[in-house]
C-alpha positions in Angstrom: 66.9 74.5 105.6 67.9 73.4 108.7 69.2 75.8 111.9 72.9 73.9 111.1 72.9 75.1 107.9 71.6 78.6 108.5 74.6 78.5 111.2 77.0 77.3 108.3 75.9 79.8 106.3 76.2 82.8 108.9 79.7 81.3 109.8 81.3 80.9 106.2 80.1 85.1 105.2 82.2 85.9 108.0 85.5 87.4 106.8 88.0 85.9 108.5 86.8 82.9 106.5 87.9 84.2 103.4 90.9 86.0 104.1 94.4 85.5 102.2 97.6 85.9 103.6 98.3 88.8 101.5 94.9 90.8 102.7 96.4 89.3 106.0 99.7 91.4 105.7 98.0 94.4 104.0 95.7 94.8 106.8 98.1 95.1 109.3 100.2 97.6 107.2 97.6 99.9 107.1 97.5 99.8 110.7 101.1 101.1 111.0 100.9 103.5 108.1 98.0 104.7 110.5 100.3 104.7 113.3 103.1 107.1 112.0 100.2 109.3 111.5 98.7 109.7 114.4 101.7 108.9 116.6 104.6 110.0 114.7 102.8 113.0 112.7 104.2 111.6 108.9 101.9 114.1 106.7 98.4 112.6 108.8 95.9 114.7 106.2 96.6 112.2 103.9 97.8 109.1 104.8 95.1 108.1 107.2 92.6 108.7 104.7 95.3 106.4 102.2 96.1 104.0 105.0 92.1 103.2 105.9 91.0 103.1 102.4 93.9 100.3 102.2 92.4 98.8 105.1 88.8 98.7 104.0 90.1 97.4 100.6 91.7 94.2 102.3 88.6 93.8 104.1 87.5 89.9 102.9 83.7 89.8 101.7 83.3 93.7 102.5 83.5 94.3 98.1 84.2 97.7 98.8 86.0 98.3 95.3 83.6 95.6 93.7 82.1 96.9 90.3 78.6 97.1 89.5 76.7 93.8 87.7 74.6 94.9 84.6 72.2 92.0 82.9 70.7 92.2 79.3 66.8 91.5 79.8 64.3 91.8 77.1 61.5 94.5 77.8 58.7 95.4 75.2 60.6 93.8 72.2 63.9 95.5 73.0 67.0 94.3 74.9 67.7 96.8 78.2 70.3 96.7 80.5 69.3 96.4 84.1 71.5 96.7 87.4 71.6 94.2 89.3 74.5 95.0 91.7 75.2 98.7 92.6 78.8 97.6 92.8 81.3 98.7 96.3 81.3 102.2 97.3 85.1 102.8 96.7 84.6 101.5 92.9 82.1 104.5 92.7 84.5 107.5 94.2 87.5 106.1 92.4 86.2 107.4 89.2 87.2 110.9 90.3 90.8 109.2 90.0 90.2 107.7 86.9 88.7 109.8 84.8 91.3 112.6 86.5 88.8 114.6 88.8 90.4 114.5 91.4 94.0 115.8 91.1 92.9 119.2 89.3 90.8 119.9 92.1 93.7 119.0 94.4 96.0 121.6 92.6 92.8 124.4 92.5 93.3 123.8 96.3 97.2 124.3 96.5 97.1 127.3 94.1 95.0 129.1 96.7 96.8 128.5 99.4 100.1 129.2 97.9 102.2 132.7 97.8 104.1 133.0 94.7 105.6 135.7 95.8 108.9 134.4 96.6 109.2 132.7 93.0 108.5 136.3 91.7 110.6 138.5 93.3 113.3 135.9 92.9 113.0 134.4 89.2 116.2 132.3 89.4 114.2 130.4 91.9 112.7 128.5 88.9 116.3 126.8 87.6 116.6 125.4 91.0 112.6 124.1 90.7 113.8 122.7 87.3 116.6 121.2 88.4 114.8 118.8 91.4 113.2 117.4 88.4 116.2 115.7 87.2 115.3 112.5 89.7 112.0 112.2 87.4 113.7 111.3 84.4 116.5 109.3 85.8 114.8 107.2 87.4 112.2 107.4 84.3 115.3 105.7 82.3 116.2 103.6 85.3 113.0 101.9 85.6 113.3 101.2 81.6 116.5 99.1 82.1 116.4 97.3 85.1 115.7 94.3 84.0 119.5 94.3 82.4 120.6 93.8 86.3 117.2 92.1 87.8 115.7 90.3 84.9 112.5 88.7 86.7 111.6 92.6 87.1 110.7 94.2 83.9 108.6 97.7 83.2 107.3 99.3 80.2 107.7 102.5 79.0 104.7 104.1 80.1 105.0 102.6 83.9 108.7 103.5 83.9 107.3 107.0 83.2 104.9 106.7 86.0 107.4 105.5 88.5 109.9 108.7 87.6 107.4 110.9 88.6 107.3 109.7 92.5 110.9 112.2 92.1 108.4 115.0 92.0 107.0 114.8 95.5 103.9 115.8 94.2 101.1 112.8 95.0 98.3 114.6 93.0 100.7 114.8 89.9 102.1 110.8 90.0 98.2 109.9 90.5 97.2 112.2 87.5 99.9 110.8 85.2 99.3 107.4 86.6 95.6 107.2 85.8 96.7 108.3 82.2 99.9 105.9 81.8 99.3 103.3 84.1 96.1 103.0 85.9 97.1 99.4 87.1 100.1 101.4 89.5 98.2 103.6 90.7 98.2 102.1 94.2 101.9 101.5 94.9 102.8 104.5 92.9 100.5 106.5 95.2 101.3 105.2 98.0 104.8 105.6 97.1 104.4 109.4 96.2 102.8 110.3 99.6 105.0 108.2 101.7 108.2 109.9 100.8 106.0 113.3 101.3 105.1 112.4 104.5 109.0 111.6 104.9 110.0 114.5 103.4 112.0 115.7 107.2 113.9 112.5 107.2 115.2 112.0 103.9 116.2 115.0 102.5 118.5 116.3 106.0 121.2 113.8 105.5 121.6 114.2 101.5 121.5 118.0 102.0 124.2 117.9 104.8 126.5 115.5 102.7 126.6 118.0 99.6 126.7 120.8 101.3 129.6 122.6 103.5 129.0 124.3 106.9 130.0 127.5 105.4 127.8 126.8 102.7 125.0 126.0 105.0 125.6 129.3 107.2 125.4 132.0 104.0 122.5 134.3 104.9 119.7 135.5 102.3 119.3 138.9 101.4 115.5 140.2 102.3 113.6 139.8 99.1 111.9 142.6 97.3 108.7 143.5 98.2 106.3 142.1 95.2 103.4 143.9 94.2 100.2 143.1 93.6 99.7 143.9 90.3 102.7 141.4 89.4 100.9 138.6 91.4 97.6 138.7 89.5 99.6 138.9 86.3 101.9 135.9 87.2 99.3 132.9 87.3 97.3 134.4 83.6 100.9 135.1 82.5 101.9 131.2 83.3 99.2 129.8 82.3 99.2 131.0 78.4 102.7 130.3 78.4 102.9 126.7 79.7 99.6 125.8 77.9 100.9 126.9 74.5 104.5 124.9 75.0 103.3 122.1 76.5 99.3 121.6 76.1 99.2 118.6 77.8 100.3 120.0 81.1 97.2 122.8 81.2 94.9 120.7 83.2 96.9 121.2 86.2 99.0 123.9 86.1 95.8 125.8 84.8 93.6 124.6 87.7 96.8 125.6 90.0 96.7 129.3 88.8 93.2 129.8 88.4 93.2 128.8 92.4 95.8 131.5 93.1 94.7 134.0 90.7 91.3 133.5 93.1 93.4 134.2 96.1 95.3 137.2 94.6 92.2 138.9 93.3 90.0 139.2 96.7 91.8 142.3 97.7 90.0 143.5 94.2 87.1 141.8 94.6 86.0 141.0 98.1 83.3 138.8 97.0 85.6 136.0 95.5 86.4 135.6 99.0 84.0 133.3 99.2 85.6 131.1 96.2 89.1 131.3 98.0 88.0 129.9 101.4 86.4 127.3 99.6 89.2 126.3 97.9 91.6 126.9 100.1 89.2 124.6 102.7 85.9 122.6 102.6 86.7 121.8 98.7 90.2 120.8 99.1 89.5 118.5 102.2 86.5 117.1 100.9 88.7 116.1 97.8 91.5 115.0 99.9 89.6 112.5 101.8 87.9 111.1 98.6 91.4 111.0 96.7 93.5 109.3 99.5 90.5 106.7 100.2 90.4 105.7 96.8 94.0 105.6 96.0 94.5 103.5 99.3 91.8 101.4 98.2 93.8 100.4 95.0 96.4 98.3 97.3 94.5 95.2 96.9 96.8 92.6 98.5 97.1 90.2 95.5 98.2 93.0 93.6 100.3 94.8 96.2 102.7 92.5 97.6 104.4 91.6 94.3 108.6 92.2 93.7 107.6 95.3 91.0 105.8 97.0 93.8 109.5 96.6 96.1 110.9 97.5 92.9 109.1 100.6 92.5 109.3 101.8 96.0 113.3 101.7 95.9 113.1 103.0 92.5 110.4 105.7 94.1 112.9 106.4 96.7 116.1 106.7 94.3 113.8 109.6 92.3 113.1 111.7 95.1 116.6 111.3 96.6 117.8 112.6 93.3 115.7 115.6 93.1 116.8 117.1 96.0 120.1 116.5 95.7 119.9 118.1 92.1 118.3 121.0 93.5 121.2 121.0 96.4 123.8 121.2 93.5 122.7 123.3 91.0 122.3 125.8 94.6 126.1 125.1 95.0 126.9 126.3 91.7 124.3 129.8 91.7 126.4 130.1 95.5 129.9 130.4 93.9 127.9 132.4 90.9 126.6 134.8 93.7 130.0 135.2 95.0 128.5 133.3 98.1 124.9 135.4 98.6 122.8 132.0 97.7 122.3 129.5 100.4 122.6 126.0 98.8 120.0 124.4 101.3 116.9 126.4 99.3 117.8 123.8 96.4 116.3 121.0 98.1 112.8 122.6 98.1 112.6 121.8 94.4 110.7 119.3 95.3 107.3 120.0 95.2 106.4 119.0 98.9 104.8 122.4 99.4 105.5 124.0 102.3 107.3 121.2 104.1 110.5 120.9 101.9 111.0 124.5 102.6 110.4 124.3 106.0 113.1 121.5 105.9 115.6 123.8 104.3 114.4 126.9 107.0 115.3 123.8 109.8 118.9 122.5 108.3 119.7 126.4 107.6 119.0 127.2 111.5 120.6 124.4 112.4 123.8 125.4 111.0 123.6 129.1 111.9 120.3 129.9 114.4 120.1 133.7 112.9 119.0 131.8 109.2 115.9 132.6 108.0 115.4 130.5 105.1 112.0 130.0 104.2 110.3 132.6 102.0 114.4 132.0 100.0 113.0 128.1 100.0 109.3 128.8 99.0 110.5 130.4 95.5 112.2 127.2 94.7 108.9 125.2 96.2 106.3 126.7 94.1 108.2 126.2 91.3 108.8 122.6 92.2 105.2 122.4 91.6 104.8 124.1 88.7 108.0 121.8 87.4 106.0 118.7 88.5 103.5 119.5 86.5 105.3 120.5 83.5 107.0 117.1 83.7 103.9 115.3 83.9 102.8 117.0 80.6 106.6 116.2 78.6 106.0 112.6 79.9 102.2 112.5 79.2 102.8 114.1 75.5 105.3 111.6 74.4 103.5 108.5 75.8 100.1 109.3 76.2 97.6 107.9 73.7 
């Protein structure tokens, strides 16, 4: 072979050789979603993880999410399967996302990081949990019928399911039902779910403020009671029988969730399962975090993403979440005039799940309105049990359509 050809041949494995216009536009998206990371702060734990495993994805030639090459040879009479091609790193760490690794572990993490406290000494806090779920099965129908008003836009039943549950605010729980439902989606769903996360301060303010009144918006909390600790180790084995024997389909992660906090509740008992809850509550959960939003940006191949039911889904993503909150919001306004005016209708919008930051959102628009308002242990009751709602939704969803 001549030096020309060895010099064609170096210049056609170069990328840019190979690239498409839509690897072209996906590339430089990930550059911006890397950008309101690191510049603008929009939730930076996971979306530069998400936005560089969308880059490395859209690399032409790199075969990052290539899968392996088997070949049927014949040894000592017998046929064998040999590898021949190890297949792209990503393909290899997205199992944890398919065969659903990944979000349990993500949920052991939250679990022992998060105070339930506030749900317990405030039980109502749980209606206004369940209520910011209402966005999930709105949209859940709206994504079944929109192609009576855009009919080049279709869904089936089991994506429409996995598009409602972007209304959650909970990425590990749309990725989880996803892999299940709709593994195709699982990028733009993803990617979707984290987004509106990470724009959990800028969303939810102005639908908050438009259903609420400034009175409303001033009412100061009562102090809630002190919760012992008895109460808080009971709570996660307590919610755990409970949800598992309704709903058996939602144990995987509410279990994982309350096993983590259990953990954290317990070292005052135990000082050795110290250990466990740092773990989980760190090296674990960012280990995880970095090998979940990798992956799931890795699934935003361009020829995939840039279709019209990925727009489709991030309006309809969008409409979900926009929902929730303002169903938490209302269902607030109607336990305020129930209170005689003691419940702050701003706690309603930490339904969501967006653990802590929806309540700190609430704590925020409450201060605005009146700067002696402390509302965020009021918010963290209906927070948690946005999670736990989440999750619970995931499971109604997953044991009517799942296989």
């Amino acid at each position: 072979m001549s030096m020309v050809d060895e010099l064609l041949k170096f210049f056609y494995s170069m990328g840019f050789t190979a690239i498409t216009w839509q690897q072209g536009i996906m590339i430089v998206l990930s550059c911006f979603l890397i950008y309101l990371a690191l510049k603008k702060g929009f939730e930076p734990l996971l979306l530069v993880p998400i936005a560089f495993g969308m880059l490395l994805t859209n690399l032409p030639l790199a075969g990052m999410m290539r899968e392996p090459v088997y070949e049927m040879v014949m040894e000592a009479g017998k046929e064998v399967k040999i590898l021949v091609d190890p297949g792209g790193l990503l393909h290899w760490l997205y199992q944890g996302i398919k065969l659903g690794i990944y979000p349990p572990l993500i949920f052991f993490g939250v679990g022992a990081m998060t105070d339930f406290g506030p749900l317990i000494a405030n039980p109502k806090s749980i209606l206004l949990g369940a209520a910011a779920q209402i966005g999930i099965f709105m949209t859940f129908i709206g994504a079944m019928l929109i192609d009576k008003f855009i009919p080049f836009i279709s869904f089936t039943i089991e994506e429409a399911a996995s598009i409602g549950i972007i209304g959650g605010a909970d990425g590990p729980t749309a990725i989880f039902l996803t892999s299940k439902l709709a593994p195709h989606l699982i990028g733009p769903i993803a990617v979707a779910a984290y987004s509106y996360m990470a724009l959990v301060p800028l969303i939810q303010p102005p639908i908050m403020k438009a259903l609420t009144t400034q009175k409303e918006r001033e009412v100061v909390m009562e102090q809630l009671r002190p919760v012992s600790k008895t109460e808080k180790i009971i709570f996660p084995v307590l919610v755990t029988i409970v949800v598992s024997f309704v709903l058996p389909s939602a144990a995987t992660l509410v279990g994982m969730l309350m096993l983590g906090n259990l953990i954290r509740e317990s070292v005052e008992l135990q000082s050795i399962l110290n250990r466990l809850s740092k773990t989980a509550q760190n090296d674990l959960t960012n280990i995880v975090v970095v090998f979940l939003g990798i992956t799931v940006g890795a699934t935003a191949e361009g020829e995939v993403f840039l279709r019209p039911q990925t727009i489709a889904i991030i309006v309809l993503g969008l409409i979900a979440f926009s929902f929730g909150t303002a169903g938490g919001v209302l269902l607030g306004k109607v336990m305020h005039r129930l209170s005689g005016g003691k419940v702050n209708p701003l706690i309603g919008s930490a339904g969501v799940s967006a653990v802590p930051m929806a309540a700190r959102v609430a704590q925020k628009v409450g201060q605005e309105a009146n700067p002696n308002n402390y509302l965020l242990m009021h918010a963290m009751g209906p927070n948690v049990a946005g999670v736990i709602g989440s999750a619970v939704a995931a499971g109604v969803l997953l044991s009517m359509l799942g296989k």
